[in-house]
SEKE-522652 format. One record per residue: residue number from 1; residue in one letter; x, y, z of N, C-alpha, C, O in turn. Coordinates in nm, 2 decimals. Layout:
N
n:NUM	res:A	n.u:X	n.v:Y	n.w:Z	ca.u:X	ca.v:Y	ca.w:Z	c.u:X	c.v:Y	c.w:Z	o.u:X	o.v:Y	o.w:Z $
...
***
This chain:
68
n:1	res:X	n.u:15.11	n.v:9.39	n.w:6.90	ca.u:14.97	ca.v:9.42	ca.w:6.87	c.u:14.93	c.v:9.33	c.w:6.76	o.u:14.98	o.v:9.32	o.w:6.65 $
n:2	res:X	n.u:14.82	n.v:9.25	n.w:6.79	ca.u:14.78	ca.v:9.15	ca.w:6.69	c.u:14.62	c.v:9.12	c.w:6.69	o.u:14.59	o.v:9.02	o.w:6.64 $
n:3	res:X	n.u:14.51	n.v:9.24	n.w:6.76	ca.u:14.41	ca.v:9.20	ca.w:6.79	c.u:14.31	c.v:9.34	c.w:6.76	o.u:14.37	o.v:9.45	o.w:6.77 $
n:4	res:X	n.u:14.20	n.v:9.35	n.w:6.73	ca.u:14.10	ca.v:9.44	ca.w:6.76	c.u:14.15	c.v:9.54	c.w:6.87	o.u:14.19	o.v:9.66	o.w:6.88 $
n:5	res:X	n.u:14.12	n.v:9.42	n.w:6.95	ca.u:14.15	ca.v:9.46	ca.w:7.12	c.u:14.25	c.v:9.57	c.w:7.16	o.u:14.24	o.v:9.67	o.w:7.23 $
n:6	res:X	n.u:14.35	n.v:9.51	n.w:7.09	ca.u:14.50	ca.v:9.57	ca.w:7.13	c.u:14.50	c.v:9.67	c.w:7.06	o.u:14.59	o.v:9.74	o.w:7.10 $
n:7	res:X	n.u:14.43	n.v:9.74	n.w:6.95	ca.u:14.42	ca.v:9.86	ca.w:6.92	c.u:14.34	c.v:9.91	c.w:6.96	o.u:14.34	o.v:10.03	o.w:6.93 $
n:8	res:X	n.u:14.23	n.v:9.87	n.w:7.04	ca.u:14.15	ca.v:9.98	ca.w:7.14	c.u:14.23	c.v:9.99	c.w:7.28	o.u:14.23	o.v:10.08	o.w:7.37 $
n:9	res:X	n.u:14.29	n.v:9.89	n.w:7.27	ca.u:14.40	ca.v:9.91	ca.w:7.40	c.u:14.45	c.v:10.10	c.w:7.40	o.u:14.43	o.v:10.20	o.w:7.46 $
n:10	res:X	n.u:14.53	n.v:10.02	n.w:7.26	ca.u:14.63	ca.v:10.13	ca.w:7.21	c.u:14.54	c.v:10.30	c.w:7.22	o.u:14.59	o.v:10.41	o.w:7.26 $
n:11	res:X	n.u:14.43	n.v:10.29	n.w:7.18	ca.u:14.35	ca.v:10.45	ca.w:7.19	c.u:14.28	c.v:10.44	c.w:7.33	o.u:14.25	o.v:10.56	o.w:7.36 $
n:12	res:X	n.u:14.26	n.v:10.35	n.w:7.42	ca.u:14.25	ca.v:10.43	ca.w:7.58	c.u:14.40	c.v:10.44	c.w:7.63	o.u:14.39	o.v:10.42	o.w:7.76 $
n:13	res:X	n.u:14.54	n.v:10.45	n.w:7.60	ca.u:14.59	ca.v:10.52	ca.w:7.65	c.u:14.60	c.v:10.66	c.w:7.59	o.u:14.67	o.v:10.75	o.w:7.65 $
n:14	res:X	n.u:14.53	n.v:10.68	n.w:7.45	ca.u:14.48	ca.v:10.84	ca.w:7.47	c.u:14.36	c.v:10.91	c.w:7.48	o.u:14.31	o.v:11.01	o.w:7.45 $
n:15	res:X	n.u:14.31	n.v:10.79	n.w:7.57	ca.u:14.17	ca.v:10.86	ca.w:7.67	c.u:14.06	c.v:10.84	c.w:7.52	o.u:13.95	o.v:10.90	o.w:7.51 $
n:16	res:X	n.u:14.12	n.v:10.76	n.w:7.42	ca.u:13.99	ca.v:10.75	ca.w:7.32	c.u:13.94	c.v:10.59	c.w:7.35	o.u:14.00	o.v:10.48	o.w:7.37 $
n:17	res:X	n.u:13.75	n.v:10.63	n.w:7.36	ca.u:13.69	ca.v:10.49	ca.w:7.33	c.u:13.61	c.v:10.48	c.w:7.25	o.u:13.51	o.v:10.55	o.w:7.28 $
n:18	res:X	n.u:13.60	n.v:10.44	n.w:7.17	ca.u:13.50	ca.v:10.47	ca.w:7.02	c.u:13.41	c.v:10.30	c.w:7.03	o.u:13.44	o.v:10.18	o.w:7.02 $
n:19	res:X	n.u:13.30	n.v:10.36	n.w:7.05	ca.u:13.20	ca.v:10.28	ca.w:7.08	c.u:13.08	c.v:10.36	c.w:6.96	o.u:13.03	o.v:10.47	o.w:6.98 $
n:20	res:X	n.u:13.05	n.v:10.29	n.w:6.85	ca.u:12.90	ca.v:10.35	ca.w:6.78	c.u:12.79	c.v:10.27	c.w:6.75	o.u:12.69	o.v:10.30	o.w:6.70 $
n:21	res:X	n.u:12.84	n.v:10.14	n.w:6.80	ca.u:12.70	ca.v:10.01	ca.w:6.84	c.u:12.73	c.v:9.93	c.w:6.72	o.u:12.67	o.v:9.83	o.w:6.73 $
n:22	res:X	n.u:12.79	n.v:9.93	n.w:6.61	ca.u:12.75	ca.v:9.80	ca.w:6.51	c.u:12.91	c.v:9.82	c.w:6.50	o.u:12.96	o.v:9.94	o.w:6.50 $
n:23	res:X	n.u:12.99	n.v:9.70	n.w:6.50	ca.u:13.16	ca.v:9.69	ca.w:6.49	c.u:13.21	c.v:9.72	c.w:6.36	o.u:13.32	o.v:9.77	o.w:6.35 $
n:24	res:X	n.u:13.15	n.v:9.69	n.w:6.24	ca.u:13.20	ca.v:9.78	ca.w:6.12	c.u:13.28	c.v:9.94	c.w:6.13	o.u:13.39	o.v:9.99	o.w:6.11 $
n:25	res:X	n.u:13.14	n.v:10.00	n.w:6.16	ca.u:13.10	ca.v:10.15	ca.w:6.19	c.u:13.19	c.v:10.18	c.w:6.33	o.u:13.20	o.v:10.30	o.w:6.36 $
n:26	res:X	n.u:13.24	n.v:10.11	n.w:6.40	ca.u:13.33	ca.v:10.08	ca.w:6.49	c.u:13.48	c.v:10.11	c.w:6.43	o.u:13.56	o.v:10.20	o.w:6.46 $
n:27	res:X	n.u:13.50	n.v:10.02	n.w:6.35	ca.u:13.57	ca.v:9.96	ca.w:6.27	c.u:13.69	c.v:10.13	c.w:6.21	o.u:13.80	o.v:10.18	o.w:6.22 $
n:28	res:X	n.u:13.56	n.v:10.16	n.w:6.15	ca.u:13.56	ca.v:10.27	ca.w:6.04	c.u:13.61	c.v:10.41	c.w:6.10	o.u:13.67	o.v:10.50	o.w:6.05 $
n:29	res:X	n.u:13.57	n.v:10.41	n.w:6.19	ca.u:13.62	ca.v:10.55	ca.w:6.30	c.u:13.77	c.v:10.52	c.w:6.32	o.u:13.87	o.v:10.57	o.w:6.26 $
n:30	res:X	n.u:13.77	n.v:10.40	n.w:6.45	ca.u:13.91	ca.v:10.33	ca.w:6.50	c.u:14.02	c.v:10.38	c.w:6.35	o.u:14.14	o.v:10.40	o.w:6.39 $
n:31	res:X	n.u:14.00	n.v:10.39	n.w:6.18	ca.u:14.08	ca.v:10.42	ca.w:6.13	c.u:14.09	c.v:10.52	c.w:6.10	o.u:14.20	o.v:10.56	o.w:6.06 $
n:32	res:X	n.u:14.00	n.v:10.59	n.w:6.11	ca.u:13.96	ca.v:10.77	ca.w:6.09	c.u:14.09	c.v:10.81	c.w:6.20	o.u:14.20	o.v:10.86	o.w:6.18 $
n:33	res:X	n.u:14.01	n.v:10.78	n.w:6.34	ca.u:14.16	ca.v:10.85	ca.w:6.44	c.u:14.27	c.v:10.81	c.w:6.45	o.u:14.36	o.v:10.88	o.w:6.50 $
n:34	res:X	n.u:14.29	n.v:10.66	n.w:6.37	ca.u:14.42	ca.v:10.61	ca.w:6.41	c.u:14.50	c.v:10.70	c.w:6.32	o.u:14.61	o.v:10.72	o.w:6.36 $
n:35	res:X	n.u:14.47	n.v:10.77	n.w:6.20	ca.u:14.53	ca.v:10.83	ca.w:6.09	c.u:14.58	c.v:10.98	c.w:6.20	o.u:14.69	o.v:11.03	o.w:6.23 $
n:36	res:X	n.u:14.49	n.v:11.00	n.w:6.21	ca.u:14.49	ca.v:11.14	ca.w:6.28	c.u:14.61	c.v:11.17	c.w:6.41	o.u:14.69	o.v:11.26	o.w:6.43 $
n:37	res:X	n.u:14.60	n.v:11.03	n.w:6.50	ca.u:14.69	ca.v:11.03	ca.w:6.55	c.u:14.81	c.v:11.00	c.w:6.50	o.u:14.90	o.v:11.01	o.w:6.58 $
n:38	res:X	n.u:14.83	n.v:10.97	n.w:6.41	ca.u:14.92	ca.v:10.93	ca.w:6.30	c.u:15.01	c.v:11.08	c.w:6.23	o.u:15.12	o.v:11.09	o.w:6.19 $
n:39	res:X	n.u:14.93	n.v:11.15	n.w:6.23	ca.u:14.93	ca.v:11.31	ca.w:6.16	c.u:14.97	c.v:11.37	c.w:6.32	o.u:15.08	o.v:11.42	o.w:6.33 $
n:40	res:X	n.u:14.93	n.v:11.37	n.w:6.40	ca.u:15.00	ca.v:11.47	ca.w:6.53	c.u:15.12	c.v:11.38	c.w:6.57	o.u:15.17	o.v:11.42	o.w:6.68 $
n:41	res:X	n.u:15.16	n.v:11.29	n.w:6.51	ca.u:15.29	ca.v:11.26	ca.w:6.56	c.u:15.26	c.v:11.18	c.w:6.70	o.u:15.34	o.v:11.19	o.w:6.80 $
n:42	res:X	n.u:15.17	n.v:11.11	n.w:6.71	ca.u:15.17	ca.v:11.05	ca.w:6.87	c.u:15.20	c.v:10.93	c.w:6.86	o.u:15.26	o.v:10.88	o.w:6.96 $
n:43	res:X	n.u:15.16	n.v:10.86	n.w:6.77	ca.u:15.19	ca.v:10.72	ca.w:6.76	c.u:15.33	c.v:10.70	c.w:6.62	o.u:15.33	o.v:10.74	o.w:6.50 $
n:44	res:X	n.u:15.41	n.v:10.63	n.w:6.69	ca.u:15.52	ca.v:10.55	ca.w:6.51	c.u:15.48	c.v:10.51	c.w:6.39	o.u:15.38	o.v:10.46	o.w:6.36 $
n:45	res:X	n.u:15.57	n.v:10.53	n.w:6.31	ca.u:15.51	ca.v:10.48	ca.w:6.21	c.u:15.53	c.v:10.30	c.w:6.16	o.u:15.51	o.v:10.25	o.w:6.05 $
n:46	res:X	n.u:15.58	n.v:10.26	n.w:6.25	ca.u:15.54	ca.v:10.07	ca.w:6.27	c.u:15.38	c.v:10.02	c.w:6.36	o.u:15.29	o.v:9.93	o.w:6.33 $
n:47	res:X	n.u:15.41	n.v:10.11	n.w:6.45	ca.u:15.22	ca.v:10.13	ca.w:6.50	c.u:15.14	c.v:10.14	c.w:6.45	o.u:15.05	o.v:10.06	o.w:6.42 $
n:48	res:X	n.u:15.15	n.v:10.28	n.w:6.40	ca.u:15.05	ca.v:10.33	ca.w:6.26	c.u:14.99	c.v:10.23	c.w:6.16	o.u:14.88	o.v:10.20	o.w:6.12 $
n:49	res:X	n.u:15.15	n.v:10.16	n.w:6.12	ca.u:15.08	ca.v:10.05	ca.w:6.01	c.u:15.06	c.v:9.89	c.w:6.04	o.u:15.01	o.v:9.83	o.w:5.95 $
n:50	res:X	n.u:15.10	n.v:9.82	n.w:6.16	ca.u:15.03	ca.v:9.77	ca.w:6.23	c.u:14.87	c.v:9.76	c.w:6.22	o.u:14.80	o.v:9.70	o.w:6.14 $
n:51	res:X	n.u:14.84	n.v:9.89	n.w:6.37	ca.u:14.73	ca.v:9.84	ca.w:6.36	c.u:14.64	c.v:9.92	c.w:6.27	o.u:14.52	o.v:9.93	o.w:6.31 $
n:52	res:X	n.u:14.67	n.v:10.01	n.w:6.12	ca.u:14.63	ca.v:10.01	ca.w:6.04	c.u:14.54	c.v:9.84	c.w:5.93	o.u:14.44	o.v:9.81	o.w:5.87 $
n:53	res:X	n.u:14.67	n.v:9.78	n.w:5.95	ca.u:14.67	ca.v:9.65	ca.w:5.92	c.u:14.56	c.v:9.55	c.w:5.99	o.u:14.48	o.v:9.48	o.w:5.93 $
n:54	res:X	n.u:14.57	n.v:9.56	n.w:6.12	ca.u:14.45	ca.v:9.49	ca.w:6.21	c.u:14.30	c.v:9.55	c.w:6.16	o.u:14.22	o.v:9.47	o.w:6.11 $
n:55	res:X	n.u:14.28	n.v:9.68	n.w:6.18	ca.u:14.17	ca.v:9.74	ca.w:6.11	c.u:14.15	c.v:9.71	c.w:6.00	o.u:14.03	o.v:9.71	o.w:5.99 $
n:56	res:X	n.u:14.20	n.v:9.67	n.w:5.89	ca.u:14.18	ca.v:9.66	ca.w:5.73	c.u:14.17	c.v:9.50	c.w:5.73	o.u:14.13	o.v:9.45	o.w:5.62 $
n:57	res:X	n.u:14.20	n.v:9.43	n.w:5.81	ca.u:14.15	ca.v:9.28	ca.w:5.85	c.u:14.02	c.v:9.25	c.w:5.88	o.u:13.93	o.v:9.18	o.w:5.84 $
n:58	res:X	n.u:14.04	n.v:9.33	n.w:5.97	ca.u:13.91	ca.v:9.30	ca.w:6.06	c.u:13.79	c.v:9.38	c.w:5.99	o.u:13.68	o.v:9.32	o.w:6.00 $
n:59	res:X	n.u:13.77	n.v:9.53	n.w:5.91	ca.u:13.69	ca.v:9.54	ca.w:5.84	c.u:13.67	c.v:9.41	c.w:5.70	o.u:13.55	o.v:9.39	o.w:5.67 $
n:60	res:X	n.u:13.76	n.v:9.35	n.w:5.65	ca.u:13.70	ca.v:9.31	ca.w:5.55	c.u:13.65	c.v:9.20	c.w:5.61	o.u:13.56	o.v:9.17	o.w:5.52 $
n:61	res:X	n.u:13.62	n.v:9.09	n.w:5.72	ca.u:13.57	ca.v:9.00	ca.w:5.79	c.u:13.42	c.v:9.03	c.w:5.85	o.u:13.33	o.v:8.97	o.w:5.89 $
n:62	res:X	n.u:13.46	n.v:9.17	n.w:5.83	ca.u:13.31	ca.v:9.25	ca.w:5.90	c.u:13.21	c.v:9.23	c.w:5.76	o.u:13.10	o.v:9.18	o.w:5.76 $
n:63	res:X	n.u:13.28	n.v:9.30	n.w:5.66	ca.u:13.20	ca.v:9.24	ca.w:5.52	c.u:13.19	c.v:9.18	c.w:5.45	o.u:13.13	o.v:9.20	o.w:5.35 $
n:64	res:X	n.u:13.25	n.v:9.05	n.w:5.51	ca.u:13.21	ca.v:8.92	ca.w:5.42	c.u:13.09	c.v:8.88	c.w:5.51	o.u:12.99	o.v:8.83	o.w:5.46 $
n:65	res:X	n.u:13.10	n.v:8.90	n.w:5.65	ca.u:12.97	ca.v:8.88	ca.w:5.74	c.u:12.83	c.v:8.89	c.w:5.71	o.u:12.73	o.v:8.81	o.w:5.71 $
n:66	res:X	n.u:12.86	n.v:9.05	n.w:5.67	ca.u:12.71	ca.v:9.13	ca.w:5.61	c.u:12.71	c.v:9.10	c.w:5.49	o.u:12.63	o.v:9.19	o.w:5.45 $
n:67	res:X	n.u:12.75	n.v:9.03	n.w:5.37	ca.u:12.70	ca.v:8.94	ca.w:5.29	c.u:12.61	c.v:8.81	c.w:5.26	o.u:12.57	o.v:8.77	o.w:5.16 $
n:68	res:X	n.u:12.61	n.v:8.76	n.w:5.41	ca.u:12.50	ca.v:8.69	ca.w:5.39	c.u:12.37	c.v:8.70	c.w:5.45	o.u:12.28	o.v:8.62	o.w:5.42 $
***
């Protein structure tokens, strides 16, 4: 796992698609459930902090964006 992508991969194999129109706000959910899934035991905890890691990349690139 090394992409945005690959962690939306990762949540349609649990039938999640998190779509809210601006990719920040995108961003920001994708870590809300990844946790959650993280708490029912569905995903590892090398996954977990993976694409915890992808998410916390890719949001801060999201707000250097909306700085200018």
């Amino acid at each position: 796992m090394e992409t945005l992508y690959d962690v939306q991969q990762l949540f349609k194999q649990f039938g999640l698609y998190i779509y809210v129109g601006k990719r920040i706000y995108d961003i920001e959910l994708m870590a809300i459930e990844l946790q959650k899934l993280f708490e029912a035991r569905l995903i590892d905890r090398e996954t977990y902090f993976t694409a915890r890691g992808i998410l916390n990349r890719e949001h801060r690139i999201e707000e250097s964006r909306e700085d200018f």
